[in-house]
N, C-alpha and C positions, 0 to 999 in steps of 0.2 A: 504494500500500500504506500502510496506517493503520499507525503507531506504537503499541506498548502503552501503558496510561496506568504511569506509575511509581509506586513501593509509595511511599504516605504513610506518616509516621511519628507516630502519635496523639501530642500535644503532652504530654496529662494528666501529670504525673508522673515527666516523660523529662526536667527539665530542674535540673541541680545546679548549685547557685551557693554558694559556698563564700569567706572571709574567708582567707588565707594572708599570714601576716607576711614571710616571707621566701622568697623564687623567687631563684636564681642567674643561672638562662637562660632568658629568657623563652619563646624558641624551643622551648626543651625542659623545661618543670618537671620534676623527678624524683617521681614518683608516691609511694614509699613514703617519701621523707626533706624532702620539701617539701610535697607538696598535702595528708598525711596527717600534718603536724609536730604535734608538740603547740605549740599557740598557736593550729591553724587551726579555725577554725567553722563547719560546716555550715551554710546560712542559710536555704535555699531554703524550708523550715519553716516559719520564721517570717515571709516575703514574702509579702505580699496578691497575690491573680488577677492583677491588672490594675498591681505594684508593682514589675516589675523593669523600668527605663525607658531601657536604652540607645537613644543617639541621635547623629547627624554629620551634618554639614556637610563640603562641599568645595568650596571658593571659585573664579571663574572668573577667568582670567588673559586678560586681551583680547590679541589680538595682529594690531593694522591694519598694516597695509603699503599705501606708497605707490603698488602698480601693482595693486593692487584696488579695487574701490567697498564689498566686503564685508569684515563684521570676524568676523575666526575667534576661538575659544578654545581655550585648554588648561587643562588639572586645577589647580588649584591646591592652598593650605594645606587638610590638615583640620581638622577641631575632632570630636574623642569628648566627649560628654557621658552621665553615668551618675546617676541616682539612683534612689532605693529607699522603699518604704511593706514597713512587716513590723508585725506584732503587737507590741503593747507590754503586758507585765505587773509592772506596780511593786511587785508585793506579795510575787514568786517569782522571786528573783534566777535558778534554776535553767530559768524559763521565761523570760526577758529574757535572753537571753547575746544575742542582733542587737545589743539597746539597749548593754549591757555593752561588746560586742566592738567598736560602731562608735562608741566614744567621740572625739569631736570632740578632731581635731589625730591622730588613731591612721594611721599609714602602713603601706601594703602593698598586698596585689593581692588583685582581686577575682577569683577563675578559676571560670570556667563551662563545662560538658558537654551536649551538648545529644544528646535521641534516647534513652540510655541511662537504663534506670530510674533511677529519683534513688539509691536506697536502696543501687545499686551500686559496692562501693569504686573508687577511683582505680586503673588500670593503667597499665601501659608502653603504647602504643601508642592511649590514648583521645586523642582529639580537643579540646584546649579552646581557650578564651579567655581570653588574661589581660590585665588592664585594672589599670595602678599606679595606687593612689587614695590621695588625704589627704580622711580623713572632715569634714563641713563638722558644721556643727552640725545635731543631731535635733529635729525642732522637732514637737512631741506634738498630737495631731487629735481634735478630738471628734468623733466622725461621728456622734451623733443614737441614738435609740430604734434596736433593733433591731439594733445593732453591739456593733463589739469596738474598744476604744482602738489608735488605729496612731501609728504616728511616718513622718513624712517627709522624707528628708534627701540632700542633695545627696554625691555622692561627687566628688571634684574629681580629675580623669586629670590626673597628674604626670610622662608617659613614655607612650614609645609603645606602643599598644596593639596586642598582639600577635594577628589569628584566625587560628585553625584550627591553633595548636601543636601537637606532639606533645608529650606527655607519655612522660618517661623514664623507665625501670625504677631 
């Protein structure tokens, strides 16, 4: 007996990525008094297609033993790495708030929703990822005829990164 294929979720659109200065629990952000603070910036806006670049590593632990000829492994350290390409506009502070918000040296968490329309607010019970970052420096991109000015910048993970939270009421 053939399995059903399982419901995809169209990427377009479905995925919120959001600036938050302060989270208590990383386990649990509180939806209306943390991921919805004032200080937090909606970002996902201003992130190019191809600009939201999480990424890890997980290091191999050898482990030889004298009454084998084979050497096994276990999981080691990881490494999160996070950076981001988003629109740059120097002339409309009101359209620059990424540039504004991820000013170099700026700490906090980057928390992300993934599946759920963007446009839809934070709840009790969504699913995200929160990732503790200190902003590296924005370093600004001419991409040529036929573009838009981006900026590209390293997010540095300061703590451990939390997937698949719940977010609390």
């Amino acid at each position: 007996m053939t399995s059903p294929l399982p419901t995809s979720v169209p990427s377009d659109g479905t995925l919120r990525i959001d600036f938050v200065p302060t989270i208590t629990t990383r386990t649990a952000p509180k939806a209306a008094t943390e991921l919805l603070a004032a200080g937090s910036q909606e970002l996902a806006g201003y992130v190019t297609g191809d600009g939201f670049n999480p990424s890890g590593e997980q290091a191999t632990v050898t482990d030889e033993r004298i009454a084998t000829t084979q050497t096994f492994e276990q999981p080691g350290r990881k490494t999160k790495s996070l950076s981001v390409t988003y629109v740059h506009n120097p002339d409309d502070p009101t359209n620059n708030e990424a540039y504004l918000t991820l000013e170099e040296g700026t700490t906090g968490y980057i928390v992300t929703r993934y599946g759920v329309p963007r446009g839809q607010t934070y709840a009790a019970g969504d699913i995200v990822d929160v990732w503790p970052i200190k902003a590296g420096e924005p370093l600004k991109q001419w991409n040529g005829a036929n573009s838009v000015h981006t900026v590209t910048q390293r997010l540095f993970v300061v703590g451990d990164v939390v997937i698949d939270a719940v977010a609390a009421a």
